[in-house]
VODOBA-247199 format. One record per atom (N, C-alpha, C, CB): z negated, x negated, y. Coordinates in steps of 0.02 Angstrom, whole numbers, plus 50000, padded with zeros to 5 digits. Glycine has a CB too. Example, Ala and Ser with C-alpha at 12.3 -4.5 7.8 and 13.67 -1.06 7.14 Angstrom:
496104934049716496104938549775496104934049835495484943549776496464935849888496434931649947496064935550002497144929649970
This chain:
510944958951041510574955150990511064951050949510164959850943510874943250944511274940750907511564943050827511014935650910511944938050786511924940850714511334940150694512344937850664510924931350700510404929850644509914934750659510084922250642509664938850724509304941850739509354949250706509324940750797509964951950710510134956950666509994956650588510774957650676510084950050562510174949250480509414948850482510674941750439508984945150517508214944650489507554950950533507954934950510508014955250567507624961450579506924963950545508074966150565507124962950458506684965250433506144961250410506914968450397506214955850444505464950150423505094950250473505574941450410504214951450445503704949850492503724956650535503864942650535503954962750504504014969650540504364973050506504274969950604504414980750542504734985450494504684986850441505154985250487505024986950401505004989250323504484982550275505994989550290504554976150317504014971650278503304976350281503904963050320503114979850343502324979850324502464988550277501604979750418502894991550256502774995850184502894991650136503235002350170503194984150138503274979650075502414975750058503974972850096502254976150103501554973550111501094977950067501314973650189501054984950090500674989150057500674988749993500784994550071501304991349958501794991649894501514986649854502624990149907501554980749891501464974149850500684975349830501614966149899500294977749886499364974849873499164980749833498714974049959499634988649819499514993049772499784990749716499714999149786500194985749728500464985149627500024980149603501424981449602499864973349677499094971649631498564974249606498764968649653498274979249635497774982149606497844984149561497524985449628498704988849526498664993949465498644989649416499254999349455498914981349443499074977349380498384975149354499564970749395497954973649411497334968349408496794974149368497004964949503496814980749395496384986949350496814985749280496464996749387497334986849273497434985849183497274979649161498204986649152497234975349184497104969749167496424967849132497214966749219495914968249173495254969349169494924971749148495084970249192495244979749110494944985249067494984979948986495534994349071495434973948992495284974048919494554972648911495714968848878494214969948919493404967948913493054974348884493024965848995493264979948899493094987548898493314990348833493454991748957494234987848822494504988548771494324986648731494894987548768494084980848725494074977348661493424979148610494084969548679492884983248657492444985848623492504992148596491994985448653492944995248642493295001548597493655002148535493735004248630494074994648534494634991248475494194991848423494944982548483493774988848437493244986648379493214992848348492464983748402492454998948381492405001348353492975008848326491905000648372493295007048350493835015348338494405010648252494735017948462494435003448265494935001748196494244999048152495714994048211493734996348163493424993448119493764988148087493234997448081493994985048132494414976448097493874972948127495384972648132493944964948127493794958548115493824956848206494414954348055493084955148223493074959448297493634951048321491924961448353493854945248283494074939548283494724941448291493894935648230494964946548279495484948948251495854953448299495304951848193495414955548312495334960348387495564959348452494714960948405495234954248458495334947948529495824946748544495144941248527496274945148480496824942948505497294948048554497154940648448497144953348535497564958148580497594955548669497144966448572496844956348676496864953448735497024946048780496424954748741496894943448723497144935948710497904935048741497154934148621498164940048689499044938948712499254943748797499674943948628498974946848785499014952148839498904948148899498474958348832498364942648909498404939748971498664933348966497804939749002498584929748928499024923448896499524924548907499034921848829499834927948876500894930248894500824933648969501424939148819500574935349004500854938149075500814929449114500204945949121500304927349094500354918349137501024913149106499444912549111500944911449032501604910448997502284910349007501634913548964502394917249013502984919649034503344918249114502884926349021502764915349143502874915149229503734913649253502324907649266503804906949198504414901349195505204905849173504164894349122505054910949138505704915349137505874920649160505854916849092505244922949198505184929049230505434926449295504464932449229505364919349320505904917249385506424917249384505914912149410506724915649306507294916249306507754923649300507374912149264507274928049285507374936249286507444935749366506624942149251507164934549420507194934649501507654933649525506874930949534507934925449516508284920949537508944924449504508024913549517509304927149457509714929649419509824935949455509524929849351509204940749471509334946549489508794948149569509194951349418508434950649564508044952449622507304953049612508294958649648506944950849639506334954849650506084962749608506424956149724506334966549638506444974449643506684975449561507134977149711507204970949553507274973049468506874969949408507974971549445506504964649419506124962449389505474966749376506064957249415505154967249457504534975149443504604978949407504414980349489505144982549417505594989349408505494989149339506464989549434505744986549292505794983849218505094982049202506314977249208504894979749230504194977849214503724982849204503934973949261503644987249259503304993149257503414997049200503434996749312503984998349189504265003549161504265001049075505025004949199504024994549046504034992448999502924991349005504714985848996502814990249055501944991249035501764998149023501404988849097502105003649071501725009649046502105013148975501695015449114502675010148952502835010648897502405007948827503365008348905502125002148861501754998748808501095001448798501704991648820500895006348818500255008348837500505017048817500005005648929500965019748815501005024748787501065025648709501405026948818501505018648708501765017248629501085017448582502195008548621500665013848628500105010748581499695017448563499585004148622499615022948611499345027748599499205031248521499645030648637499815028948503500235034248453500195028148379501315036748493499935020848413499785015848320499195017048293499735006548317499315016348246498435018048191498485011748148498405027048119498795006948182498644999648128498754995348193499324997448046498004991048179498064984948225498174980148234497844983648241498754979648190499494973148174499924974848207499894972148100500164981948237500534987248273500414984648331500354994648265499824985748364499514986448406499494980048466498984988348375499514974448407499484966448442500154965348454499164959648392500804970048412501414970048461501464972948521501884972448436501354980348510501354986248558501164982348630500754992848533500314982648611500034980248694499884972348705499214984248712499734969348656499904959848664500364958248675499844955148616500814958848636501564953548676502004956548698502024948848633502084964148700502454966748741502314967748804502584971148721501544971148819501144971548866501194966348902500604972648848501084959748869500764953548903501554951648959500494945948829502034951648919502724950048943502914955948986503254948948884503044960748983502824965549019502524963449101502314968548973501784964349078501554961749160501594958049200501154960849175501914951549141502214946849176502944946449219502214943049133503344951449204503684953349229503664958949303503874954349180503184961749294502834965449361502704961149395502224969349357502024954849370501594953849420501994947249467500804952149385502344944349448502684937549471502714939849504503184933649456503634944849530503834945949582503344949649655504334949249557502954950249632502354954849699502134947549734501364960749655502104942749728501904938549767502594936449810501524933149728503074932949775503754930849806504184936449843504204928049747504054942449837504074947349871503924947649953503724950849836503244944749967503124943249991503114936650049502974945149966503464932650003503684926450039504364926450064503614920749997504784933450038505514932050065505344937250123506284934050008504714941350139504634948250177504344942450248503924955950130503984940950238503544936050281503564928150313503074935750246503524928850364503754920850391503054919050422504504920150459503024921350509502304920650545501864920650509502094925150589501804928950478500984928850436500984928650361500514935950452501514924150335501484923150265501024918350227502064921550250500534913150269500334911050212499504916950211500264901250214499284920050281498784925250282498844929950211498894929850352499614936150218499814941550197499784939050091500664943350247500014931150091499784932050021499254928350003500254930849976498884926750041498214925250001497834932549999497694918750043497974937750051497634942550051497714946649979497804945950111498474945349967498634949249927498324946349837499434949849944498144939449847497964939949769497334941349791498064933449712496824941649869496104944449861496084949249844495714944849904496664955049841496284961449810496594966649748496174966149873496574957149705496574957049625495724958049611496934948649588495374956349680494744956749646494314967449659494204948649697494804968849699494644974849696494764979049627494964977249748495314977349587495234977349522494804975849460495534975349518494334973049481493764971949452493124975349464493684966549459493064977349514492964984149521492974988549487493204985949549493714990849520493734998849487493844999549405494425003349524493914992549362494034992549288493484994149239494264986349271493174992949256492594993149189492255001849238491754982449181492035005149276491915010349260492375012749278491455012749272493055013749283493695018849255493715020449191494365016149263493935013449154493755012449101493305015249046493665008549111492665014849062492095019849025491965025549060491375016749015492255027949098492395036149119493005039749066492745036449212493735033649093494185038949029493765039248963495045035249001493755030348947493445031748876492965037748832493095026748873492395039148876492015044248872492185050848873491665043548909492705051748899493035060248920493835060448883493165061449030494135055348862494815056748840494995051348776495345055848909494575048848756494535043948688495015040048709494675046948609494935035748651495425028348656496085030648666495455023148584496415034148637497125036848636497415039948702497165042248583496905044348715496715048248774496965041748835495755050948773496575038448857496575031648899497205030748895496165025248874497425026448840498015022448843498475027348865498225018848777498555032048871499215037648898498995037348962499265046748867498335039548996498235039949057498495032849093497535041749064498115025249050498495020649084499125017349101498325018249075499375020549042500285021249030500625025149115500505028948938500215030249133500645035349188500075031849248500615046949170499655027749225499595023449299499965019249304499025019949315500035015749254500475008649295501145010249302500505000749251501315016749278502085016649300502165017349376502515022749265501595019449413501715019049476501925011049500501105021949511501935006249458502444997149487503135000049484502424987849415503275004949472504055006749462504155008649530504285013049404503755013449562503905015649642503555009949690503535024049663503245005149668503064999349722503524996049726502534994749713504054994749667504744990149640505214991349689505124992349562505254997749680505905000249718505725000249815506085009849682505135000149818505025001049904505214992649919504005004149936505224986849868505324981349897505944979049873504804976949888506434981349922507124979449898507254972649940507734985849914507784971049906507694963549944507974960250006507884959149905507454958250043507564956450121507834951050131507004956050160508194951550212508644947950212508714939650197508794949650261507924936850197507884930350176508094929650096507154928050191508114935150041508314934849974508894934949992508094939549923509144940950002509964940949991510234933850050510374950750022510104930050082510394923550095510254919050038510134920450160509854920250008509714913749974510034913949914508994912249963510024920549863510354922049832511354921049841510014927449831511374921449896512194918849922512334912349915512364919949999511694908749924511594899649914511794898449823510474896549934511254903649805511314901149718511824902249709510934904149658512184909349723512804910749693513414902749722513064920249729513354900949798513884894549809513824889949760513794890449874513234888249738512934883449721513234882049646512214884649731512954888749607513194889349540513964890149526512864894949514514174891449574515054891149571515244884149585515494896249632515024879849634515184873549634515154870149566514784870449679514504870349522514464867049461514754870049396513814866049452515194876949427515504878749372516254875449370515484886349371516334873449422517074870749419517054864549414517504872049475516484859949433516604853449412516484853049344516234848649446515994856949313515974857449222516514857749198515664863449187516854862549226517514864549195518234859749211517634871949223518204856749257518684850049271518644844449247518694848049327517794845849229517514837249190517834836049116516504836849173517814830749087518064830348998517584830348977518464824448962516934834648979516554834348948516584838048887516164834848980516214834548826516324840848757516034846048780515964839548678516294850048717516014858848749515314858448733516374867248703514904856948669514384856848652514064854348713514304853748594513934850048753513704846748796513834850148873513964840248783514414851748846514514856448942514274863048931515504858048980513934865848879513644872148877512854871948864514004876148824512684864348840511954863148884511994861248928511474859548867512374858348970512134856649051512274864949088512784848849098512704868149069512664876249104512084878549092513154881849077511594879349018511234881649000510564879449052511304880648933510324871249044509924868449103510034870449175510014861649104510624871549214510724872849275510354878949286511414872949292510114883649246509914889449246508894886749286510074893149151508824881949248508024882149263508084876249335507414878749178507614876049362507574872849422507264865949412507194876949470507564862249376507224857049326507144852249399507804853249244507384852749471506994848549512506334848149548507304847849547506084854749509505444854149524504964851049501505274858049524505264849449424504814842449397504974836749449505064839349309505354834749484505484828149503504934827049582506424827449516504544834249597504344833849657503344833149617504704842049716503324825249653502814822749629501994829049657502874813949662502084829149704501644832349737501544839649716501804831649801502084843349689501834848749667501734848549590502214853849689501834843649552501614842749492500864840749477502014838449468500684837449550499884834949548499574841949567499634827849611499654846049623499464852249612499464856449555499704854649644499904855849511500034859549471499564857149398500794859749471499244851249379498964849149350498134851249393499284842649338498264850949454497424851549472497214857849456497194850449551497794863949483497744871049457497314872249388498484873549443497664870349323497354869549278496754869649254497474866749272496314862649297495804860849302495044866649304495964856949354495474870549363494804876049393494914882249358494794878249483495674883849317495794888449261495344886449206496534888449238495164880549181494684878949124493854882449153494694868949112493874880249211493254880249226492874889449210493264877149310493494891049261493364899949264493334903349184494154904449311493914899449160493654903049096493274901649051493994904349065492984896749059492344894749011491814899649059492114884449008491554899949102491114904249149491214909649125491224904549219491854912749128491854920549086491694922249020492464923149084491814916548970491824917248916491194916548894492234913948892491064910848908490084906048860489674906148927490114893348819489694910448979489064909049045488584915548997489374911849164488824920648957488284926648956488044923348896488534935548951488164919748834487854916348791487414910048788488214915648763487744908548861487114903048864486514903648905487354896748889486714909448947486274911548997485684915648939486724916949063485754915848876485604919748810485134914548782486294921748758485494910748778485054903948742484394900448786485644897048733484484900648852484044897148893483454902148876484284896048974483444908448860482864915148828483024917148903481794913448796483494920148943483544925048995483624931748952484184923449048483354938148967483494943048916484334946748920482884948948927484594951848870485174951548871485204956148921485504952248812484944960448953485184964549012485284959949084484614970649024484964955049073485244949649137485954948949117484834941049142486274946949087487084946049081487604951549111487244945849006487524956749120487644960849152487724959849226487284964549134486974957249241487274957849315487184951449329486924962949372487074946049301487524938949298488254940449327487634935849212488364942549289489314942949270489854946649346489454950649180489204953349358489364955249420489394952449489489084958949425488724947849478488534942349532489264939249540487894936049503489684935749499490204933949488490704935949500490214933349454490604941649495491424944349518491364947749576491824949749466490644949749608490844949549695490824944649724490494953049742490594938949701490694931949746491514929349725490004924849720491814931149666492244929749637492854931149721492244934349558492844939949711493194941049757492974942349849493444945949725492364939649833492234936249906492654929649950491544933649897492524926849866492884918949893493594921949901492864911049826493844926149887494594926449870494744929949970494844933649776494454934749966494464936250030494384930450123493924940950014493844926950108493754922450148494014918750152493414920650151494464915350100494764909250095495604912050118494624905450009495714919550094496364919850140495914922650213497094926450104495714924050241495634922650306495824915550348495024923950312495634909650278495154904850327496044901450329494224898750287496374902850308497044897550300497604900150341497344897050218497514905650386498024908550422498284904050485497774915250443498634907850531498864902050572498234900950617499584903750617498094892050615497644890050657497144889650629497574892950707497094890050562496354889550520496394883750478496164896150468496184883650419496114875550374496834875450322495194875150308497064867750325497454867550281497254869350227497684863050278497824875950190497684877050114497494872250069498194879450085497814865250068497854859550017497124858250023498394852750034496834856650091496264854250117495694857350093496274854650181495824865150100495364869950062495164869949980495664876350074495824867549950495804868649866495554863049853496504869749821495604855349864495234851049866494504852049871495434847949905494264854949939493384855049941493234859849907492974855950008493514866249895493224869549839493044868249756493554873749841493734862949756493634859749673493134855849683494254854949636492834852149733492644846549724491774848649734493044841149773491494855049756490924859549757491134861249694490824865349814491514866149675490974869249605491264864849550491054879249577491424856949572491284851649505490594849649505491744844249506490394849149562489774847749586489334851949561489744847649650489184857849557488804863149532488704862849469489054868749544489554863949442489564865649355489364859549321490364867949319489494852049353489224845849301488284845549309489654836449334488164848249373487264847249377486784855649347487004845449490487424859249330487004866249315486214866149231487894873049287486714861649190486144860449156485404857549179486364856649115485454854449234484854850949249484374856249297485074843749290484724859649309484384864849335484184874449294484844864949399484604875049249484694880849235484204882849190485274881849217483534878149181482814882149149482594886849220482024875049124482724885849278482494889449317482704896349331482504886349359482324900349341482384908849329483004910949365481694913649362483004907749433483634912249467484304906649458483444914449566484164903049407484904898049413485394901449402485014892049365485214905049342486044909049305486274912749365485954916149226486034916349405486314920149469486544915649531485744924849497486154911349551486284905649572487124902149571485804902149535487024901849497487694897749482488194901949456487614891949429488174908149466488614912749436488914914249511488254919449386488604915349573488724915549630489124910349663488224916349654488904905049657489274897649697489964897849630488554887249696489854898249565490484897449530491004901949551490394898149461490864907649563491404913849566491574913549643491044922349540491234911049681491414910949754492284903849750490464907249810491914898349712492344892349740493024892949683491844883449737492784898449640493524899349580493894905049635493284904149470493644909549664493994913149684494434909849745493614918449694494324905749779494284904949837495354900049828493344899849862495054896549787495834893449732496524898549712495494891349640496124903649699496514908749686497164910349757495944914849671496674911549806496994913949863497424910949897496644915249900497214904249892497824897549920498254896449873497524889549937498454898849815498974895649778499504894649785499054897149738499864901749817500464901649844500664898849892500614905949853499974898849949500234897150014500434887150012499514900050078499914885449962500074879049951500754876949904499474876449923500954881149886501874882749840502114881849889502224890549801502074887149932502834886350005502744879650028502784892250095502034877150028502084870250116502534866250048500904863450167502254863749980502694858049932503374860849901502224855649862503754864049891504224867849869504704870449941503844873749826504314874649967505044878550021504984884849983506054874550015505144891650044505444895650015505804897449981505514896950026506494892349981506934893149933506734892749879507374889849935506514889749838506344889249767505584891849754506434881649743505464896749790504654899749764504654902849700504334905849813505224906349690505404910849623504974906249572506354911449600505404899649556505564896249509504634892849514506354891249521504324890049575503754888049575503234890149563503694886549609503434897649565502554902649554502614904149500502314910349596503344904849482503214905949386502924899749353504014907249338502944895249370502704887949352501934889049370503114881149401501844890949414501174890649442500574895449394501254893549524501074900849396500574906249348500574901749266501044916649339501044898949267501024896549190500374892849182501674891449167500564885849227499954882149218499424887349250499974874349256499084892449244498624893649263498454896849168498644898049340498904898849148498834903549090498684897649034499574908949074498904889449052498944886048999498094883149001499614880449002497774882149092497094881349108496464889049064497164881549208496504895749062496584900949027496294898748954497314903249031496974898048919496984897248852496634891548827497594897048832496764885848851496154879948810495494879648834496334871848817495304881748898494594881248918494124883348861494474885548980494044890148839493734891948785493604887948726494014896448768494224889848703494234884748630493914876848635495134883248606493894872948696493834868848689492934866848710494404866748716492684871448738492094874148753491784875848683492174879948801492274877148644491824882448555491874875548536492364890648481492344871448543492174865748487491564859948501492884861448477491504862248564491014855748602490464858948585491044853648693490314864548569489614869348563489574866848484489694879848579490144867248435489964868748385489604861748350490524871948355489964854448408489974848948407489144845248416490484847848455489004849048453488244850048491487604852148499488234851548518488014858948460487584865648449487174866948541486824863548369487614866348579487374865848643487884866348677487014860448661487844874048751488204874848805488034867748865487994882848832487764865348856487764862848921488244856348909486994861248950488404854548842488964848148875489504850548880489134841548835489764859148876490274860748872490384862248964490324866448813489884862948989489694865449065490024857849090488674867549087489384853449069489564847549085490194844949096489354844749052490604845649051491474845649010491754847549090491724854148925491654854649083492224858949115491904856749205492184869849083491344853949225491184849849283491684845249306490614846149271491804841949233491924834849255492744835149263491624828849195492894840749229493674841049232493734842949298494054846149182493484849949329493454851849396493584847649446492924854149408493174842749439492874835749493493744830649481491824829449442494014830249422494524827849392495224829449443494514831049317495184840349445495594841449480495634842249546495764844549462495034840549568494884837749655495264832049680494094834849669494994826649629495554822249639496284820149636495444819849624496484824449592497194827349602497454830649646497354830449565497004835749679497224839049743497194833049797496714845849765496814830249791497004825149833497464818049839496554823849842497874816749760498444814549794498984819949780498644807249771498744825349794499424830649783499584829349881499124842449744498964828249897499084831049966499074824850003498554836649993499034818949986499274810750007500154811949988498794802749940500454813849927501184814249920501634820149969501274815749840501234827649993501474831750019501664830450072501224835750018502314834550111502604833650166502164836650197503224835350176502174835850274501794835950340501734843050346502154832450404501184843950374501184853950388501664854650448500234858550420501834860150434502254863450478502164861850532502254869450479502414863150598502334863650657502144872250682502964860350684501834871750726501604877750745502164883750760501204876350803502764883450760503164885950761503504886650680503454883250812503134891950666503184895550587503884896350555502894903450589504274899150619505084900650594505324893650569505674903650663505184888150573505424883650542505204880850478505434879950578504654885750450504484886050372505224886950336503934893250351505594894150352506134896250314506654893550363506154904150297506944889050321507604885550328508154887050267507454877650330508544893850299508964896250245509644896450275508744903350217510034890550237510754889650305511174898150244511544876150301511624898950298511844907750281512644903450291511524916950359512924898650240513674897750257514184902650247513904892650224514654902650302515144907550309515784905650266515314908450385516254909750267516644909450206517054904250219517014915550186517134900050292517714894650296517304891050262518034891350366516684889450264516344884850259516514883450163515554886950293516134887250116516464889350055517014887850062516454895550035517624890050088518424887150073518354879950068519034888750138518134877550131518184869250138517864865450083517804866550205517254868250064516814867149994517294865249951516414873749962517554872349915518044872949878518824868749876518094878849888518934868749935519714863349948519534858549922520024860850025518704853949949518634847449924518624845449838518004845449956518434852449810518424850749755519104851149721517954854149728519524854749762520134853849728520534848449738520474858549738520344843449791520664839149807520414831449745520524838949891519944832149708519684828349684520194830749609518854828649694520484831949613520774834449542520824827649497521584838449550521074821849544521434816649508520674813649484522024811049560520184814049511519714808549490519434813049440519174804949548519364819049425519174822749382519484825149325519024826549408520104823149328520544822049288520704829949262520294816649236520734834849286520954841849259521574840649256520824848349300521684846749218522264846849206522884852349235522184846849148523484852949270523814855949314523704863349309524454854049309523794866949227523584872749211522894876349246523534871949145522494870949211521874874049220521574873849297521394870549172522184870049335521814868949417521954877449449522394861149481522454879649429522814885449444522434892849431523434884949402522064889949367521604894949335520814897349388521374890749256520774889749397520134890249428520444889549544519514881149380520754889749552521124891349601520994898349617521764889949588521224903449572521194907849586520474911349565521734909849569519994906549528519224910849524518974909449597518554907549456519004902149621518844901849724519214906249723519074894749791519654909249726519944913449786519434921149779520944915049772519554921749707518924925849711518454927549713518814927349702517834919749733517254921249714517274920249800516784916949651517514918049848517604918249903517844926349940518044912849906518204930249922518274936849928517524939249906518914939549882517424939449823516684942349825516244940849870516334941149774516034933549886515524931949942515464935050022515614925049950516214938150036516314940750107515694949850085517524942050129515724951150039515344957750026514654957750030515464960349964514414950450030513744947750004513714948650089513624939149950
């Protein structure tokens, strides 16, 4: 067996399919804590008797900061691993969830489990997808759409887990039990150590970042200035420059407004039309098995030999814009709210499942770290204004339906963005998958020669004789370290 065959053994087999498992159990423990807040927050209420306005926010930050945070939690990856990012992560959510056990003030509390929590999961949940993209080549864009479908099995098991502990072990009670669940991301962390497509690539950053440490350091640049360009080299600031995944990344957004106005104002308006309030209930459910219906089908439908992902996120935005801008004109009718709670949760879910796979075709493996933390962001920034901007159009109106209308037209908005995301994107792959991951593995002459050239540039860089000597001998050693890598 050759080397490259030896070094990539563990992709697409072996120890990937226990990385597989690992990964779709840490979605669920994340996506069940996740989901119980809805549960929580009625417990918050009545166990502190605060300002139920006041309240919210807990949950507010709690899922707000795990999307937020996406953009530094890559750089937690890219710096270190996969495996240590979980690892820490876990071990700081079921901390945050034990801590909270033990506050009796709910100013405490919006630290404890909002922004610690929130940062926290964000630190779990990133790496479980990119995990997956350094484990997987053949069946990687299948293995992670599957894997955010059964975020919807979490929805599920949350709300009656949830009012089972609640009922048998009180609020306090819970938060300990959910504290010693999610520490199980600590043993999913550690089963995904990092495969051989990370540790090459990681050998890239490390060449990479040593190249720009020595031309910084040869350059006359002031220090103030050469310790923000070190500081910038840290974020992957060329991913702004790639047009096509910025139009994705704006369309993302789009169907984040949508979903969360649906979650938020569908049971109040479905209230106002005079549906009675026990219909909202299973409104909502209607929703979240079509939710994670769509999530399921749509990673089926994108595997090898099925529909382009890009192709898919397009016609789905461009159906439930269609739905959500005409739902007022229809929704005096008895079965609309189910109706449209069904087609909405099918074509939001369905977005969900292609996200990543449409990251690798515009980005590359190499830089997924840095893209899905971007990706979860703008999804958390789609999240956070949908609502608010939905309360002001109601309050504007005294009427859900131009807020429906609103969040239609934006939908329909980010259809068309998916579609010149996918006029600017490079060509799909060729049917021969192994040429997705293009990870050159340079050997240490290669680095020397790197390195010689830069020393040969001394004169145009103007260093100085001392300091060539200095940094002479860091190549010699970062070239020794790299032979270990």
């Amino acid at each position: 067996m050759s080397s490259a065959g030896m070094k990539n053994r563990d992709i697409d087999g072996g120890w990937a399919w226990l990385v597989l498992v690992a990964v779709y159990c840490g979605k669920i423990v994340l996506s069940t804590a996740l989901y119980m807040s809805g549960v929580f927050y009625v417990a918050l209420v009545d166990f502190y008797h605060e300002d139920p306005a006041k309240t919210v926010i807990i949950g507010s930050l709690y899922s707000g900061l795990m999307c937020l945070c996406g953009p530094f939690v890559s750089i937690l990856i890219e710096s270190f691993s996969c495996r240590t990012s979980m690892v820490i992560g876990g071990v700081l959510v079921s901390l945050s969830y034990f801590v909270s056990a033990f506050v009796d003030d709910i100013n405490y509390l919006i630290v404890t489990m909002g922004v610690c929590g929130g940062i926290a999961n964000s630190m779990a949940s990133v790496p479980l997808s990119v995990s997956l993209g350094y484990y997987f080549n053949e069946r990687r864009n299948t293995v992670i759409s599957l894997s955010m479908a059964v975020i919807g099995l979490g929805m599920f098991i949350a709300s009656p887990l949830s009012l089972y502990l609640l009922n048998n072990y009180g609020l306090k009670g819970t938060f300990m039990i959910i504290g010693a669940f999610t520490s199980h991301i600590c043993i999913c962390g550690m089963i995904c150590k990092p495969s051989s497509s990370e540790l090459a690539i990681q050998k890239e950053r490390q060449i990479d970042q040593n190249k720009r440490k020595i031309r910084r350091e040869r350059s006359n640049l002031p220090f103030l200035l050469n310790k923000c360009t070190s500081i910038l080299s840290i974020f992957n600031v060329k991913l702004f420059k790639n047009v096509s995944f910025m139009l994705f990344l704006l369309s993302t957004v789009t169907w984040n407004i949508m979903q969360s106005i649906c979650l938020m104002h569908l049971p109040y308006y479905i209230v106002t039309k005079g549906f009675p309030e026990s219909s909202i209930t299973l409104i909502m459910t209607v929703f979240g098995v079509s939710n994670t219906s769509g999530r399921f089908l749509s990673a089926l439908t994108v595997g090898a030999g099925g529909i382009d992902s890009l192709t898919l996120h397009v016609g789905m935005l461009g159906v439930a814009g269609v739905v959500t801008l005409t739902f007022p004109l229809y929704s005096h009718f008895v079965s609309a709210g189910y109706i449209y709670a069904a087609v909405a949760g099918f074509y939001t879910g369905g977005p969900n499942s292609v996200m990543t796979p449409i990251t690798l075709r515009l980005v590359g493996v190499k830089d997924i770290s840095s893209a899905h933390g971007l990706e979860i962001c703008f999804c958390g920034i789609g999240i956070l204004v949908g609502p608010p901007i939905a309360g002001v159009l109601y309050e504007a109106t005294h009427s859900y339906e131009t807020s429906f209308m609103m969040s239609g037209i934006v939908v329909l908005a980010g259809s068309f963005l998916g579609i010149l995301s996918s006029i600017k994107a490079p060509p799909l792959p060729s049917e021969n998958l192994h040429n997705d991951i293009s990870i050159t593995n340079p050997d240490d002459t290669e680095i020397a020669e790197e390195l010689h050239t830069l020393e040969n540039d001394k004169d145009t860089l103007r260093i100085e004789p001392e300091k060539h000597e200095d940094l002479c001998e860091e190549d010699t050693s970062f070239i020794r370290n790299s032979k270990q890598l």
